[in-house]
ZAMARGU-4260 file (C-alpha; in steps of 0.2 Angstrom, whole numbers, plus 5000, padded with zeros to 4 digits):
<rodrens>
0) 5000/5000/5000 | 5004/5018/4995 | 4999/5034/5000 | 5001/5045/4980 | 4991/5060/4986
5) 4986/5069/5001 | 4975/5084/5000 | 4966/5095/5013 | 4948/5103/5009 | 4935/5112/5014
10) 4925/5109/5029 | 4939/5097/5038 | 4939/5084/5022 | 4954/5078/5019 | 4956/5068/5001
15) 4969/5054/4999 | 4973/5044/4985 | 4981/5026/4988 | 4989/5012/4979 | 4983/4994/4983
20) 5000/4984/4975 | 4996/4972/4960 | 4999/4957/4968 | 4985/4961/4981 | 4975/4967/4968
25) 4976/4954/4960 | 4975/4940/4975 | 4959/4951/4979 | 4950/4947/4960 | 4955/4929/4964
30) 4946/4929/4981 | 4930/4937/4971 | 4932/4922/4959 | 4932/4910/4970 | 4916/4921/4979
35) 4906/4921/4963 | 4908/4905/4953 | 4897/4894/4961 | 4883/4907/4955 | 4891/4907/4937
40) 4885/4895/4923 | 4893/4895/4904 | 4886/4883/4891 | 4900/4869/4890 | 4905/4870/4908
45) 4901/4863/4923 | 4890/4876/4937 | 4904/4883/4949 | 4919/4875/4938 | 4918/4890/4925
50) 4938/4896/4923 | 4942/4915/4927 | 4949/4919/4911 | 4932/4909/4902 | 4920/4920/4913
55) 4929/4934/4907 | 4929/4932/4891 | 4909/4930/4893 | 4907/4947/4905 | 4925/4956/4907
60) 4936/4955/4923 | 4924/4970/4929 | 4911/4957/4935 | 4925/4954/4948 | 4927/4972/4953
65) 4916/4975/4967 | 4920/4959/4977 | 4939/4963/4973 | 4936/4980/4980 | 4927/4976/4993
70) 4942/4962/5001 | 4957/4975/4997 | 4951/4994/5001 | 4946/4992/5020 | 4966/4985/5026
75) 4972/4998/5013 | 4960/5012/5017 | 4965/5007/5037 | 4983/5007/5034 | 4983/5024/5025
80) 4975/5031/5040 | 4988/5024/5053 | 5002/5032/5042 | 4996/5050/5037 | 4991/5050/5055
85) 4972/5057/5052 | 4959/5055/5063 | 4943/5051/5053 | 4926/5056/5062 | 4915/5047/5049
90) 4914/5034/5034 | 4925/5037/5019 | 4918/5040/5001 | 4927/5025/4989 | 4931/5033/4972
95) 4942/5022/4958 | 4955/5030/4952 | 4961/5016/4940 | 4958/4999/4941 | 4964/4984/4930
100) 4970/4967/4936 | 4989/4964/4935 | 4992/4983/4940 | 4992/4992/4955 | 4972/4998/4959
105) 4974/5017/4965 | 4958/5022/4973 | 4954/5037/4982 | 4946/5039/4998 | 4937/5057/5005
110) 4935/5057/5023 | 4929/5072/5037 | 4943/5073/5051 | 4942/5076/5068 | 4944/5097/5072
115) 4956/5106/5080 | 4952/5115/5095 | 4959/5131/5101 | 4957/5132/5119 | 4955/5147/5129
120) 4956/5149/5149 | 4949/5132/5156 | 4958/5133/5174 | 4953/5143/5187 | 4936/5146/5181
125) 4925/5156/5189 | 4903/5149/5191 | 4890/5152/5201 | 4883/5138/5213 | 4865/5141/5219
130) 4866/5141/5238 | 4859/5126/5245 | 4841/5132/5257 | 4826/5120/5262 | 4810/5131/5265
135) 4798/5123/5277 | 4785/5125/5262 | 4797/5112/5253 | 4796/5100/5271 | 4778/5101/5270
140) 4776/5098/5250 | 4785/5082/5254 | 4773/5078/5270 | 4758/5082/5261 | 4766/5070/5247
145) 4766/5056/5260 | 4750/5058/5266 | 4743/5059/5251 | 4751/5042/5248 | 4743/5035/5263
150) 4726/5041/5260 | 4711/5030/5260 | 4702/5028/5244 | 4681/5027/5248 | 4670/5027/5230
155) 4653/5033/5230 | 4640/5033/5216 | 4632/5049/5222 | 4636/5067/5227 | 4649/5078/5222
160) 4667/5077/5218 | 4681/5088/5225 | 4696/5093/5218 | 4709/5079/5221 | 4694/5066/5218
165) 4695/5052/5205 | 4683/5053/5194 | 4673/5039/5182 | 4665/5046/5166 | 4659/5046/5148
170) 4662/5062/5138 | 4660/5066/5120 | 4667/5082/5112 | 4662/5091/5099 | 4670/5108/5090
175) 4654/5118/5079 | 4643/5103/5083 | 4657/5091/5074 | 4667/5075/5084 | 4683/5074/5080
180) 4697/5062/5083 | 4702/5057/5101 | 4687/5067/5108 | 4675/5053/5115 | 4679/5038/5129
185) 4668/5028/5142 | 4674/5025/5159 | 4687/5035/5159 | 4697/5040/5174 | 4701/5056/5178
190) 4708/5064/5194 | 4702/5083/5195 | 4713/5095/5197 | 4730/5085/5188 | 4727/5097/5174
195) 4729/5080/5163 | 4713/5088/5150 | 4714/5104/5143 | 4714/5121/5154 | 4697/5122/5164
200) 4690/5106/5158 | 4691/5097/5176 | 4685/5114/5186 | 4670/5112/5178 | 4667/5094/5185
205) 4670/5099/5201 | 4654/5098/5213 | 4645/5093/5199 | 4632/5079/5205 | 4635/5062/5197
210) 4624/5054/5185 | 4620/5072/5178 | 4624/5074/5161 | 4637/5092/5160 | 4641/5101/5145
215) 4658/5106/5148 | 4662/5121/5136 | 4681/5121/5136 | 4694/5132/5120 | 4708/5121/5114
220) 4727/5132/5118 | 4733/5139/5103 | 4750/5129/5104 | 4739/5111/5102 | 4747/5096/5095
225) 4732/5093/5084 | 4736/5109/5073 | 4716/5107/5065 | 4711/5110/5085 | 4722/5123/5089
230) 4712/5136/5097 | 4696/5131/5094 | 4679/5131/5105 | 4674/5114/5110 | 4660/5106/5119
235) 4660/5091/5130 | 4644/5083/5134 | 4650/5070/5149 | 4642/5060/5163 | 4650/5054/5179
240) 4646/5039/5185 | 4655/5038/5202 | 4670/5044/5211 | 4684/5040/5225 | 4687/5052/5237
245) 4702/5051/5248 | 4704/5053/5266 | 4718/5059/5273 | 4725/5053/5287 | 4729/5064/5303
250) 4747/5071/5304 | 4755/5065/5319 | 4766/5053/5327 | 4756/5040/5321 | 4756/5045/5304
255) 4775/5047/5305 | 4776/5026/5311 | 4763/5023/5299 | 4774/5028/5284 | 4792/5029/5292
260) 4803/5021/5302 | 4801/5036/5313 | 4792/5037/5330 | 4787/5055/5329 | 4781/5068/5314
265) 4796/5080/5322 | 4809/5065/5319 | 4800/5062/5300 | 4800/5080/5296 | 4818/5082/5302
270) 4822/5066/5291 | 4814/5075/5276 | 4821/5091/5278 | 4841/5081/5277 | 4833/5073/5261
275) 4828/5087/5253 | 4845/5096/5258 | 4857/5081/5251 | 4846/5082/5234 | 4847/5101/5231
280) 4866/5099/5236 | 4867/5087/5223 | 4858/5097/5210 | 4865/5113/5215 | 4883/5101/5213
285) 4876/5097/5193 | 4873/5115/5190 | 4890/5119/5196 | 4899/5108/5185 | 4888/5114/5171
290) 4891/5132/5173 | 4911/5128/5173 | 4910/5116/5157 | 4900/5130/5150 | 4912/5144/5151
295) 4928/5132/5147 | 4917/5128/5130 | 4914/5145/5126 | 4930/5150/5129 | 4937/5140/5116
300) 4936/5139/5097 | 4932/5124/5086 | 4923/5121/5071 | 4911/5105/5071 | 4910/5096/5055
305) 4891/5094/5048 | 4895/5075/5048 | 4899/5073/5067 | 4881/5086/5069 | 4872/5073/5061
310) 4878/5059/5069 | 4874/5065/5087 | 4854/5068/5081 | 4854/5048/5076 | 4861/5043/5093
315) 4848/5055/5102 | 4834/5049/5092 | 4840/5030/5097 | 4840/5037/5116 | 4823/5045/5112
320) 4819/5029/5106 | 4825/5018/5121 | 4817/5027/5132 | 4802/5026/5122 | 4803/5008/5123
325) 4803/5008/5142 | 4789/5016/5145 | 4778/5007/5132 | 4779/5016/5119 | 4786/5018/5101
330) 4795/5033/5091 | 4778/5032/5079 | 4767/5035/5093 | 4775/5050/5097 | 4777/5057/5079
335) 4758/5050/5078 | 4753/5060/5096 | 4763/5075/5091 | 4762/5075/5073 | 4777/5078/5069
340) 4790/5068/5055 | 4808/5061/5056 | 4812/5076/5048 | 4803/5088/5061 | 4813/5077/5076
345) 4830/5081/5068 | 4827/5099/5065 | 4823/5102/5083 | 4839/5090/5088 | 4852/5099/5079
350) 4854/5112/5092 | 4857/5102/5105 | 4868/5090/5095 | 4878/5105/5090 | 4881/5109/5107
355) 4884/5092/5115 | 4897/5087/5099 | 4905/5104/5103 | 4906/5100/5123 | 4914/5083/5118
360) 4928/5091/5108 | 4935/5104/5120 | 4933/5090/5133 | 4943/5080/5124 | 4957/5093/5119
365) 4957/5097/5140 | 4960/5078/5141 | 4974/5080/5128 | 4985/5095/5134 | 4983/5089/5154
370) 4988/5071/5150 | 4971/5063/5157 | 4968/5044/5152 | 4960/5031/5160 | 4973/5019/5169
375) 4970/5001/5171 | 4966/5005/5189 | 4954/5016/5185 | 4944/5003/5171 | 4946/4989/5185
380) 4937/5002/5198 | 4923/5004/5184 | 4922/4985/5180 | 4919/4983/5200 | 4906/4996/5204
385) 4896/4990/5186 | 4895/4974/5194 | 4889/4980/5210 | 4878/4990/5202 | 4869/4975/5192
390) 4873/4961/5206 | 4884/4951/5193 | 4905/4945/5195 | 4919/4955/5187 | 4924/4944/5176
395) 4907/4942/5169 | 4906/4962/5166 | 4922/4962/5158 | 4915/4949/5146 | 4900/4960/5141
400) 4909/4975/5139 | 4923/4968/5129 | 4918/4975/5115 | 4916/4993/5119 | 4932/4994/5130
405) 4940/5008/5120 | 4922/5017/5125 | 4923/5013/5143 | 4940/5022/5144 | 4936/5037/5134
410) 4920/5039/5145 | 4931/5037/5162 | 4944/5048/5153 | 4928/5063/5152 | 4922/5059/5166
415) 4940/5063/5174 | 4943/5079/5167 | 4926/5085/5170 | 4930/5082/5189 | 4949/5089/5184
420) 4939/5104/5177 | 4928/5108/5194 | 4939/5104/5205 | 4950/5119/5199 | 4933/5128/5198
425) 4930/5144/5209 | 4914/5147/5217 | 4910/5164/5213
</rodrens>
């Protein structure tokens, strides 16, 4: 293998032509023989016994082309990487330069490389961090919570509903005296006041007596999914059929047993209020370390190719798409729901995408110029705490994650110099 040609382009392209030596050229169209004669059959000769040079007499050696291609370019394309030292960030494009068996095949091979970055000041930085308070309104938002959890549940077929009530009913909607999609059910449950239906649609059920029908006159926002609702006056006629009311139980000591380990309300309050301060602690922590990553990513200068843009919007619409999946659902459910396309998804992606391939880079170029890699130790440390994590033996972890090794120690290597970053944070 040679490298003939080098040749930087716009946009971080880089263009090199490379000569794949005859005799591997040639080895190569014999591999893509031997791939393709069992398929080949030539009146006079036996299926899959057809010579080379009879089959291409019949269809010209370029009926071994592809094949031959195919077994050479990847090794030579690989090898001309290693030795001009670029650092592709996507596929290459394959163009042939020449080809013919018994010389050397020059192809040439077009590829986006990884951007430089110019960092600016990334030690020292200075950031905000939100101080760290628990209101009593907070302690009793959490109570209220609990009690809520512990409530009783009584259904009754008559009277009136409150807010916080669980409603059963049958409602049909209509917009000019028309239904439209999605706008009638029967038994439906429906807790008022969860502003689950549109603005004032549950107010109006409240204290209404059951088994009365209701005409419920409710206007669509003007930011609805359903674009041909947007805005629009509708009518609802429903009908409850019962409801469950909770009762709460009384705070005191005994409600603290009831849902605690704690004897008294003082003890469970006092327990909250430690909960609450560890969470915000760790959330004020997050935003810390955001604002410091923030400033160390504007601070620097780098131009992300398109290629690595687009990239990221396909691994966030396979996340979208996972977490989807776990709750039920599918990535056509939501474009169905929403009404949105593909199209629409990676439009309102690229932002973001933008930004996150961005933050990887400078990350990585801090990694660079302070040294910071992942050391055996620290992916043996990983390996344990993944095994604790999912109850399963090293040695079966490291089995699993064989094949994204290189991934597991480029994510410990970020996860180090984010730290390395904070730690030499100041809090303003």
């Amino acid at each position: 293998m040679k490298v003939l040609k080098t040749e930087q382009q716009e946009d971080k392209r880089m263009y090199l032509e490379i000569e794949v030596d005859a005799d591997v050229f040639k080895d190569s169209m014999m591999k893509s023989y031997r791939k393709n004669v069992k398929g080949i059959a030539i009146p006079g000769f036996r299926k899959g016994k057809v010579p080379k040079n009879i089959i291409e007499k019949f269809y010209g050696e370029a009926v071994f082309y592809d094949d031959a291609i195919n077994f050479c370019c990847p090794d030579a394309y690989e090898e001309a990487v290693k030795e001009t030292g670029i650092d592709p960030v996507e596929m290459p494009k394959i163009d042939i330069v020449s080809i013919k068996e018994g010389d050397p095949f020059v192809f040439s091979a077009t590829v986006t490389i990884r951007p430089e970055v110019t960092l600016g000041q990334y030690k020292g930085i200075e950031a905000e961090k939100p101080a760290v308070v628990v209101s009593d309104e907070e302690i009793n938002d959490e109570i209220a919570k609990m009690r809520d959890n512990a409530a009783s549940i009584e259904t009754k077929e008559e009277g009136c509903p409150e807010k916080g009530d669980t409603v059963v009913l049958d409602f049909d909607g209509s917009v000019d005296g028309v239904p439209f999609e999605g706008g009638k059910a029967e038994g439906f449950r429906l807790e008022l006041g969860s502003g689950q239906f549109i603005p004032g649609f549950e107010d109006q059920l409240i204290g209404q007596e059951v088994g009365k029908e209701i005409d419920v006159n409710v206007t669509f926002p003007e930011d609805y999914h359903a674009a041909e609702l947007a805005g629009k006056a509708a009518v609802f006629k429903c009908k409850m059929h019962s409801f469950e009311h909770k009762i709460l139980p009384v705070l005191d000591d005994e409600f603290a047993k009831d849902v605690s380990e704690f004897d008294t309300l003082e003890e469970l309050r006092k327990n909250t209020s430690e909960t609450l301060f560890r969470a915000k602690e760790h959330e004020a922590g997050h935003k810390f370390e955001d604002a410091v990553i923030e400033a160390v990513v504007a601070g620097a200068t780098v131009d992300v190719p398109q290629c690595m843009v687009d990239q990221q919007v396909e691994r966030q619409i396979q996340d979208m798409s996972y977490r989807m999946q776990n709750q039920g659902l599918t990535i056509e459910n939501y474009m169905a729901y929403t009404g949105l396309t593909m199209d629409n998804i990676r439009e309102q992606m690229k932002e973001s995408a933008q930004n996150n391939v961005r933050r990887s880079l400078v990350i990585e170029a801090v990694a660079k110029a302070e040294g910071i890699e992942a050391t055996d130790e620290d992916v043996e440390a990983e390996y344990a705490k993944m095994a604790e994590t999912y109850s399963m033996e090293v040695d079966k972890v490291k089995e699993i994650m064989s094949a994204n090794a290189e991934d597991l120690k480029a994510d410990i290597a970020v996860s180090k110099t984010v730290k390395f970053l904070v730690d030499s944070a100041v809090e303003k």
